[in-house]
MITI-935224 format. One record per residue (C-alpha): residue number from 0; residue in one letter; chain; x, y, z. Coordinates in nm, 4 decimals. Layout:
% MITI-935224
TIMI;NUM;A;A;X;Y;Z;
...
This chain:
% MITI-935224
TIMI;0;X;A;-0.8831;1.9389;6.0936;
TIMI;1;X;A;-1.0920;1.9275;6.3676;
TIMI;2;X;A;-0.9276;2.0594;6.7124;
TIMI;3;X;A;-1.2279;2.2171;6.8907;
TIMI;4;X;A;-1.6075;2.1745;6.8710;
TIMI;5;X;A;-1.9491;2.2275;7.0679;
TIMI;6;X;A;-2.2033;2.0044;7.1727;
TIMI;7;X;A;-2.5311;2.1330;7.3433;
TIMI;8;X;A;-2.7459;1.8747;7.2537;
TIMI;9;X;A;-2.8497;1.6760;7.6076;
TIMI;10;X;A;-2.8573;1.2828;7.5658;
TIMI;11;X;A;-3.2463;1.2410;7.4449;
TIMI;12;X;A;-3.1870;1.4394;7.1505;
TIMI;13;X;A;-2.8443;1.2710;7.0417;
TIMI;14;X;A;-3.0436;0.9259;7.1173;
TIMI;15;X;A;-3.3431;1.0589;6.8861;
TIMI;16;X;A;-3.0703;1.1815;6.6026;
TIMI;17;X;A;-2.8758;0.8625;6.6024;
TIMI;18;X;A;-3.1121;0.6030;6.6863;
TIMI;19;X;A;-2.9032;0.5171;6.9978;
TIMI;20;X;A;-3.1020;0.2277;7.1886;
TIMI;21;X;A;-2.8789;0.1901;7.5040;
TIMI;22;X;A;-2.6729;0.4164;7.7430;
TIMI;23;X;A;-2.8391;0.6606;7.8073;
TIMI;24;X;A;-2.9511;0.5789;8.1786;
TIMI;25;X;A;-2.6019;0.5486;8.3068;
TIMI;26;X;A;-2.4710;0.8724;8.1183;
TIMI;27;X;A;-2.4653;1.2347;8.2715;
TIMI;28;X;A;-2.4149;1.5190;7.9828;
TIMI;29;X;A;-2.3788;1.8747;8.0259;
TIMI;30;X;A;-2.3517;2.1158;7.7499;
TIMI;31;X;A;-1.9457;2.1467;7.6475;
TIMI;32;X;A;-1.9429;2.4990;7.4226;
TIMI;33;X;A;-1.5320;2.4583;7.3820;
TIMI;34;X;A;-1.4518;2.0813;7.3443;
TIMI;35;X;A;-1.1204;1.9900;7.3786;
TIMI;36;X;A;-0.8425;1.6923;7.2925;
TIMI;37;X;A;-0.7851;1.4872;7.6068;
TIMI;38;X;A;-1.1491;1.5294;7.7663;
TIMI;39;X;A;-1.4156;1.2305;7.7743;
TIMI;40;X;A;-1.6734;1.3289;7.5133;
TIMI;41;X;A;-2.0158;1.1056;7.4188;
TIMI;42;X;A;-2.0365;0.8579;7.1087;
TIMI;43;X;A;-2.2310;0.6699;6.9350;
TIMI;44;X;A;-2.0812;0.3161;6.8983;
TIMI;45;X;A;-2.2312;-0.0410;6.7979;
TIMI;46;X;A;-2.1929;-0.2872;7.1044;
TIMI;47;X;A;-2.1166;-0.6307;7.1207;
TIMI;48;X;A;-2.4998;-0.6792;7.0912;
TIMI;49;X;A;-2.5425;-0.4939;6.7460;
TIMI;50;X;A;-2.7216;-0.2283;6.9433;
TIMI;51;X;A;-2.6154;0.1783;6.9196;
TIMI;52;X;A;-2.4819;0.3245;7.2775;
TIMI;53;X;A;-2.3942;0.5869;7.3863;
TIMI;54;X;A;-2.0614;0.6114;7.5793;
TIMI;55;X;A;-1.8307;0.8334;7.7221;
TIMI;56;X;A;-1.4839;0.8146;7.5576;
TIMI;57;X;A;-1.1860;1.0084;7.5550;
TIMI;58;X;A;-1.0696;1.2075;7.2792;
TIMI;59;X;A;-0.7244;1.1716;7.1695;
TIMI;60;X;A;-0.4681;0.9211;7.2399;
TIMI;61;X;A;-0.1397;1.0495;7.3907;
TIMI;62;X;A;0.2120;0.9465;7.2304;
TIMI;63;X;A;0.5422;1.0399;7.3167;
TIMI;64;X;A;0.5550;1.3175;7.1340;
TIMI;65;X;A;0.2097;1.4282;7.0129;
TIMI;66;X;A;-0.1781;1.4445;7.1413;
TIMI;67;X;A;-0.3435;1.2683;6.8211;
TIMI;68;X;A;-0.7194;1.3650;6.7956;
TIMI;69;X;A;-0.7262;1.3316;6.4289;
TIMI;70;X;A;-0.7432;1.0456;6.1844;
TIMI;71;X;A;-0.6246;1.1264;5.8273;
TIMI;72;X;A;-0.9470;0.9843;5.6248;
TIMI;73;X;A;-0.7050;0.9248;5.3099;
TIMI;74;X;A;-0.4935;0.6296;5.3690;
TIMI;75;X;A;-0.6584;0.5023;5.6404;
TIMI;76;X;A;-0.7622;0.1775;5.5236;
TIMI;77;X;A;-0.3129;0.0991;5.5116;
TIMI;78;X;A;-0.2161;0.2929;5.7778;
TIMI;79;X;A;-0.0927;0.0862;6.0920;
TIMI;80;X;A;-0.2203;0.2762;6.3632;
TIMI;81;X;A;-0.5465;0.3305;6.2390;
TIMI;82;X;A;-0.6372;-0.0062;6.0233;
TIMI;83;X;A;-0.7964;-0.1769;6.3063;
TIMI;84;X;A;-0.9601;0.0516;6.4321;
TIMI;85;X;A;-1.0937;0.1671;6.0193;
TIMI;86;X;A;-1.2321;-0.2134;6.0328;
TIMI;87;X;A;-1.3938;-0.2784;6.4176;
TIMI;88;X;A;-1.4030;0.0635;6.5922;
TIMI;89;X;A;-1.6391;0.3047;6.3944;
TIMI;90;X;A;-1.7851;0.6054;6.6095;
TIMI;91;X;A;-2.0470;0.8723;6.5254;
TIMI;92;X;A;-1.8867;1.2177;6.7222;
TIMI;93;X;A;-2.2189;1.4040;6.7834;
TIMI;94;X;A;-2.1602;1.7785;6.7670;
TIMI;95;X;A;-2.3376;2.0999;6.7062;
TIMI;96;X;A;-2.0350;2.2911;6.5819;
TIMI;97;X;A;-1.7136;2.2905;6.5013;
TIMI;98;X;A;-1.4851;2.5342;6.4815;
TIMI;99;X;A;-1.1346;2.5658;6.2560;
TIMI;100;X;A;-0.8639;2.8989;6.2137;
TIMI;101;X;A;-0.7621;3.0626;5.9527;
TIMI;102;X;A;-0.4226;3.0964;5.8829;
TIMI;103;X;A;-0.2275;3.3892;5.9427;
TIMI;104;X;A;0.1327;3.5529;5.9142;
TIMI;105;X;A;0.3369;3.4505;6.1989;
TIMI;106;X;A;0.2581;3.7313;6.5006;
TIMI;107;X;A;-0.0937;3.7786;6.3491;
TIMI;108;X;A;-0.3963;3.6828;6.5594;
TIMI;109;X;A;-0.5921;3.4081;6.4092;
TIMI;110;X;A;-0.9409;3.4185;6.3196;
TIMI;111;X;A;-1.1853;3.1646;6.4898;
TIMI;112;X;A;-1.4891;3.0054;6.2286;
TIMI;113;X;A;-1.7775;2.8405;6.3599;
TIMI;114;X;A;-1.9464;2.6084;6.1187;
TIMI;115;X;A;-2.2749;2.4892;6.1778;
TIMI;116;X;A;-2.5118;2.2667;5.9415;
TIMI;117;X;A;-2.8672;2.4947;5.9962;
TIMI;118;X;A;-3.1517;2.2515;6.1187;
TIMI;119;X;A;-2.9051;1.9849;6.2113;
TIMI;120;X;A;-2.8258;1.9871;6.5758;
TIMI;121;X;A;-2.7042;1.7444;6.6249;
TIMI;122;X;A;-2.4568;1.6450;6.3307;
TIMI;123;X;A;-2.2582;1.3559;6.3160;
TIMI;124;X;A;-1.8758;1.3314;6.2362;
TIMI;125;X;A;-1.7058;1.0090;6.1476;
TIMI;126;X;A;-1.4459;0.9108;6.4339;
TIMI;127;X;A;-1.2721;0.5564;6.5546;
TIMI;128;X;A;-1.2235;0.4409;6.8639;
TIMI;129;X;A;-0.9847;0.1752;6.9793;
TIMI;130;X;A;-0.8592;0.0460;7.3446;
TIMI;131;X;A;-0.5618;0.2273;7.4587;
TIMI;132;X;A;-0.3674;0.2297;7.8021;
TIMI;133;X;A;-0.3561;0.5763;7.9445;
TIMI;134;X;A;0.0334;0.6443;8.0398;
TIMI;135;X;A;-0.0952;0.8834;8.3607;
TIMI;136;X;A;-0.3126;0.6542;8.5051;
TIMI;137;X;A;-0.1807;0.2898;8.3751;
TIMI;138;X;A;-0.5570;0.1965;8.2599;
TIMI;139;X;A;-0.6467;0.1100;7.9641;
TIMI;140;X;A;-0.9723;0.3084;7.8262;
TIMI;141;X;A;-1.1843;0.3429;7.5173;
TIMI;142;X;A;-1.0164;0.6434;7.3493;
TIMI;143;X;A;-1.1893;0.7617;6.9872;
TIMI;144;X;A;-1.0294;1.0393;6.7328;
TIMI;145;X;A;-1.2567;1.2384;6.4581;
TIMI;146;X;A;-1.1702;1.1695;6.0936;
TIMI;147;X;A;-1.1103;1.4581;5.8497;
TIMI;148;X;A;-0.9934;1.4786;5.4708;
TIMI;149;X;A;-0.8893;1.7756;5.2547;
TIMI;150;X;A;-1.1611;2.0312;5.2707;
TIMI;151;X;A;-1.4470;2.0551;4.9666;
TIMI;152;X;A;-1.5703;2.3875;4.8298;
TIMI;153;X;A;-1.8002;2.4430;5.0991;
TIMI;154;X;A;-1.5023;2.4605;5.3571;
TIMI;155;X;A;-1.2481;2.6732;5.1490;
């Protein structure tokens, strides 16, 4: 699961990574070395013109009765919530690291990993983003959440 990551790479070097060909003069990006759920993060998105952007969009769509900043990768093809989003809203989620914690006994302090792919700043994770009216402000917004799956050997 992905609940935190970093991003230091400035807009010219996420445009060079992910040939992004429009955006980029209307964005402003700090550095973000603790990204959370709820804030408006950059992605890289085809437009209505078939050309990459880069966009500001907020991660993680509030329900009822849980922030959802994840997509389950398994299943996603069937599930309702996600299925249009799986066919018509596909996102690249540029990072530099992200970070996970290992689970511990109940009381214990849990320890914080940082992974990192060495000579690849910036990396790309697989996200979707759909349209989705924010209950605080009564707008509706482009909204995106990262996909995961069950971790391979180099995770465990």
């Amino acid at each position: 699961m992905c609940g935190r990551y970093r991003r230091k790479s400035d807009k010219q070097k996420i445009a060079k990574a992910f040939p992004v060909t429009t955006g980029l003069d209307a964005l402003d990006l700090d550095p973000d070395n603790d990204i959370a759920p709820g804030s408006a993060q950059p992605v890289v998105f085809v437009d209505e013109n078939g050309e990459r952007k880069l966009e500001l969009m907020r991660w993680a769509f509030k329900l009822p009765h849980r922030l959802l900043f994840n997509a389950r990768s398994e299943g996603i093809e069937i599930s309702k919530f996600w299925k249009d989003a799986f066919l018509r809203g596909r996102v690249i989620v540029p990072a530099d690291a992200i970070f996970e914690w290992k689970e511990m006994p109940k009381g214990q302090k849990k320890p914080k990993y940082e992974f990192t792919i060495p000579g690849q700043e910036p990396f790309g994770m697989a996200g979707l983003w759909k349209v989705w009216k924010n209950p605080k402000t009564d707008q509706w917004e482009r909204t995106f959440a990262v996909l995961t799956g069950e971790p391979n050997e180099v995770m465990l």
